[in-house]
C-alpha positions in Angstrom: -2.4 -29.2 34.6 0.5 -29.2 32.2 3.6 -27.3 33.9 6.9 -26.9 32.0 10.1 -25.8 34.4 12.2 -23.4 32.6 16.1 -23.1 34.3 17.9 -19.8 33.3 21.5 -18.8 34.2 21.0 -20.8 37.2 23.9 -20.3 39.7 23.7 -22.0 43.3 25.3 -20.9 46.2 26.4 -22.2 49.8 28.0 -18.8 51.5 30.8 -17.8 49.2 30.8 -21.6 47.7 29.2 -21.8 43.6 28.2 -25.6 44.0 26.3 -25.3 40.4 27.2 -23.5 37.9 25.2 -22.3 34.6 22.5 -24.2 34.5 20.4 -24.0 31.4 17.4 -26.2 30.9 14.3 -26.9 30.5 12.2 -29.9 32.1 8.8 -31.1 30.0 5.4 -31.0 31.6 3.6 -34.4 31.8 7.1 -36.5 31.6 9.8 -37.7 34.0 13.2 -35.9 34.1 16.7 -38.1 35.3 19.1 -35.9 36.7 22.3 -38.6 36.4 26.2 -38.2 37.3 28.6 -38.5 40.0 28.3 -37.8 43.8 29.1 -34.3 44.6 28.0 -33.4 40.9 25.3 -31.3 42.1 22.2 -33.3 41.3 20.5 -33.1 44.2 21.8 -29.4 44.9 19.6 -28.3 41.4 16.9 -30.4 42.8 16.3 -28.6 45.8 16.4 -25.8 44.3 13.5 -26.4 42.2 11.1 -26.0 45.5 13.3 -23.8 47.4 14.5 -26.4 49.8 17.9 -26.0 49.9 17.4 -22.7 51.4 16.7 -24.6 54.3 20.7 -24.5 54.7 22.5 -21.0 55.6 24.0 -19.3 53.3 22.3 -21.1 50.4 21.3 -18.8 47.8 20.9 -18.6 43.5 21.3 -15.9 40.8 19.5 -17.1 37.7 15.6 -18.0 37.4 13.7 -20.6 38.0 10.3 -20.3 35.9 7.2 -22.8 36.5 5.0 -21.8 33.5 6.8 -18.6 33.2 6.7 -17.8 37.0 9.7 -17.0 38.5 10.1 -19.1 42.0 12.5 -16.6 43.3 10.9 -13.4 42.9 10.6 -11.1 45.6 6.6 -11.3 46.5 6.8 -15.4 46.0 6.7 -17.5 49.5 8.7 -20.3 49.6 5.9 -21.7 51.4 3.7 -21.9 48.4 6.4 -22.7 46.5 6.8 -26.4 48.2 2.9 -26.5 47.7 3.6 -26.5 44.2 6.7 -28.3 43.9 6.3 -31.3 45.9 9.5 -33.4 47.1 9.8 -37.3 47.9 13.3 -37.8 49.5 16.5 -40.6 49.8 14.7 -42.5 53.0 10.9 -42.6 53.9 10.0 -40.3 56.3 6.3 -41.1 57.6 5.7 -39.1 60.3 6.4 -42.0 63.4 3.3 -40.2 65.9 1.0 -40.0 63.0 -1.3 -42.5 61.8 -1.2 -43.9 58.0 -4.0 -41.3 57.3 -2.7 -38.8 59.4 0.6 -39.0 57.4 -1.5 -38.3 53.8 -3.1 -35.2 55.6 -0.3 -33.9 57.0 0.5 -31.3 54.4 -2.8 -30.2 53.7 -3.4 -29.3 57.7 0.6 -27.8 57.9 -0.9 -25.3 55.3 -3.9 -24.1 57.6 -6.1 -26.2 55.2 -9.8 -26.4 57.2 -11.0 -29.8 55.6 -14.0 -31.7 56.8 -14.4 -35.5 58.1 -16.0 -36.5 54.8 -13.5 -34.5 52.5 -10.5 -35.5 54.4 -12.0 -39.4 54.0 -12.2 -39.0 50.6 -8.7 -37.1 49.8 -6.8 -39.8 52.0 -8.8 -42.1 49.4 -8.1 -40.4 46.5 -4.0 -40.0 47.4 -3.5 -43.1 48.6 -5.4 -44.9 45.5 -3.0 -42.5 43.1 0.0 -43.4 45.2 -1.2 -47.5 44.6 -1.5 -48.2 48.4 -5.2 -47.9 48.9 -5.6 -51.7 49.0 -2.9 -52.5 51.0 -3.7 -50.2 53.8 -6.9 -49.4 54.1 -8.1 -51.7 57.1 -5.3 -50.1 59.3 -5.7 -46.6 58.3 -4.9 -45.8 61.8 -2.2 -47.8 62.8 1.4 -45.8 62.5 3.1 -44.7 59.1 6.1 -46.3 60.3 4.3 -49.4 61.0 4.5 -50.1 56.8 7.3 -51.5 54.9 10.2 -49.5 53.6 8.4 -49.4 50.0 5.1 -48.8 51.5 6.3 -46.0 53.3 7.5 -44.1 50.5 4.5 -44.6 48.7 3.1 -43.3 51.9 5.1 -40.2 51.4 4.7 -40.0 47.8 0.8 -39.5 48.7 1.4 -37.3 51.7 3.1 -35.4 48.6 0.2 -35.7 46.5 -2.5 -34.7 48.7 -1.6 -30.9 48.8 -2.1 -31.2 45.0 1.1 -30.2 43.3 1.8 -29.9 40.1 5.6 -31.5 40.0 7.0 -33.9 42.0 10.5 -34.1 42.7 12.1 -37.2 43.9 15.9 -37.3 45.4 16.8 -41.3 44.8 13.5 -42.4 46.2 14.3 -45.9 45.7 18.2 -46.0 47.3 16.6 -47.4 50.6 14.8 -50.3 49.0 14.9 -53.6 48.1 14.5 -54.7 44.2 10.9 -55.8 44.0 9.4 -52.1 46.5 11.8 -50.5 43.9 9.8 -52.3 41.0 6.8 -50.8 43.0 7.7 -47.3 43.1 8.9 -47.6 39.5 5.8 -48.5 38.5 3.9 -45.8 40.2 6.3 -43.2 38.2 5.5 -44.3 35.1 1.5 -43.8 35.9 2.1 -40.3 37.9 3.5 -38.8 34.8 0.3 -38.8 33.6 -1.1 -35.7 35.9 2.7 -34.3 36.8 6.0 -33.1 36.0 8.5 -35.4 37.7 12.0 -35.0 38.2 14.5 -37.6 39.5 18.0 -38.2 40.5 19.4 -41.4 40.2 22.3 -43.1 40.6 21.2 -46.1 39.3 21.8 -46.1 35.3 19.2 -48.8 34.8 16.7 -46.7 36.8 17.3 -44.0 34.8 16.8 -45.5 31.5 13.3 -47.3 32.3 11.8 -44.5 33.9 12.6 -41.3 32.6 11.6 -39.2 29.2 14.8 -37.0 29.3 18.3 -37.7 30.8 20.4 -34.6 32.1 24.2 -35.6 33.1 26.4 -33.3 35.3 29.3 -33.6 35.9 32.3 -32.1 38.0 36.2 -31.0 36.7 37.4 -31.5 39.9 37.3 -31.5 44.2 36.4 -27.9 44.9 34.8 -27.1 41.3 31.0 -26.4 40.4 28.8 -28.9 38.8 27.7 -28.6 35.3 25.6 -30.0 33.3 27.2 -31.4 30.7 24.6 -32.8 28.4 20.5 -33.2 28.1 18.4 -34.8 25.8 15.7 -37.9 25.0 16.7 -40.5 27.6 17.4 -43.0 24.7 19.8 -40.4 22.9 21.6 -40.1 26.0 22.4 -43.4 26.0 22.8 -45.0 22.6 23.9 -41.7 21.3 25.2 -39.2 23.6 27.6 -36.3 22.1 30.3 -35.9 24.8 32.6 -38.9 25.7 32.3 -38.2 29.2 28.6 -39.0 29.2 29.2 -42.1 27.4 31.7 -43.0 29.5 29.4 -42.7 32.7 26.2 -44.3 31.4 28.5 -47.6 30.5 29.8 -47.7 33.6 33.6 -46.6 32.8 33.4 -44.0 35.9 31.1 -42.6 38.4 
């Protein structure tokens, strides 16, 4: 399915605090999305906000819309529930369930949503998830041996099927490869660039190089100082961004000069 994310007058709140201001955008189906800049800048703040999630904090609410092919996230009859079902997410660290087995961990979603699922389909959608997620071959003879028994870049492949298996439509992923070593980063790069192919995917990054590999578009925030908002400050075709950008400050951050 082929699901564009439109971002309208986007404000995010913590209590009283704006921690993103004005945030107009929107995010190609079918491609992969960078959202780049400095810590505090609100990257993973507008992430979060893309399934909900950072409602999961008190006090955190938006004004603005969120559209996922023209459906607003946030209106009033729309579970938050659903919402995550949707809108998958992939976070910082690998979080495989430790009690649950390798399978266990790819069904996980599907059975927290009240999903009945029998032996034989449940066989085949581990399959299917873990083959998408390119793990199937390295697991499958210990399908029931613990998630956390796997490698730090197995185990985020692990959740990046766990992710898949309650068939989403975007995935977001919040530095997914900031835990791992260069060649499980290699691994999971690689997967992104053949996942685009059936979803909407939406990174943050704080690696430049990362950035300019894997993603389509490139969206740079940045903040004016402790205390302030984060804005995005530019967004465009990942190579414009950074052979071409149009404000000095994102050419100043993609060549290392701050951030």
């Amino acid at each position: 399915m082929s699901t564009r994310i439109d971002i309208d007058n986007l404000n995010v709140y913590y209590g009283k605090f704006l921690a993103v201001s004005e945030i107009n955008m929107s995010i190609e189906p079918q491609s992969v999305t960078a959202f780049i800049g400095p810590s505090g800048c609100g990257k993973s703040t507008l992430l979060r906000t893309l399934n909900r999630m950072h409602e999961v904090i008190p006090g955190a609410h938006i004004d603005g819309e969120v559209l996922v092919n023209g459906e607003d996230l946030y209106g009033d009859s729309v579970d938050p529930v659903l919402v995550r079902r949707r809108v998958g997410m992939v976070f910082q660290r690998p979080n495989p369930f430790p009690t649950m087995s390798i399978a266990e961990n790819v069904l996980a979603g599907v059975r927290l949503n009240n999903r009945k699922i029998s032996k034989t389909d449940a066989a085949d959608l581990v399959e299917s998830s873990l083959t998408k997620a390119n793990l199937w071959n390295e697991v499958k003879d210990r399908l029931n041996q613990s998630g956390s028994s796997l490698s730090g870049g197995q185990q985020q492949r692990l959740c990046i099927a766990r992710a898949i298996a309650v068939s989403p439509e975007v995935i977001l992923m919040d530095e997914p490869c900031s835990a791992l070593d260069p060649i499980s980063t290699l691994a999971i790069e690689d997967l992104i660039a053949e996942l685009k192919n059936d979803y909407t995917i939406t990174i943050v990054t704080h690696n430049m190089q990362q950035a300019a590999r894997v993603s389509d578009y490139t969206a740079f925030f940045n903040v004016s100082g402790t205390g302030q908002p984060g804005k995005l400050i530019e967004y465009g075709p990942t190579k414009t961004i950074f052979s071409n950008p149009t404000h000095k400050a994102t050419e100043d951050y993609v060549s290392g000069r701050f951030g």
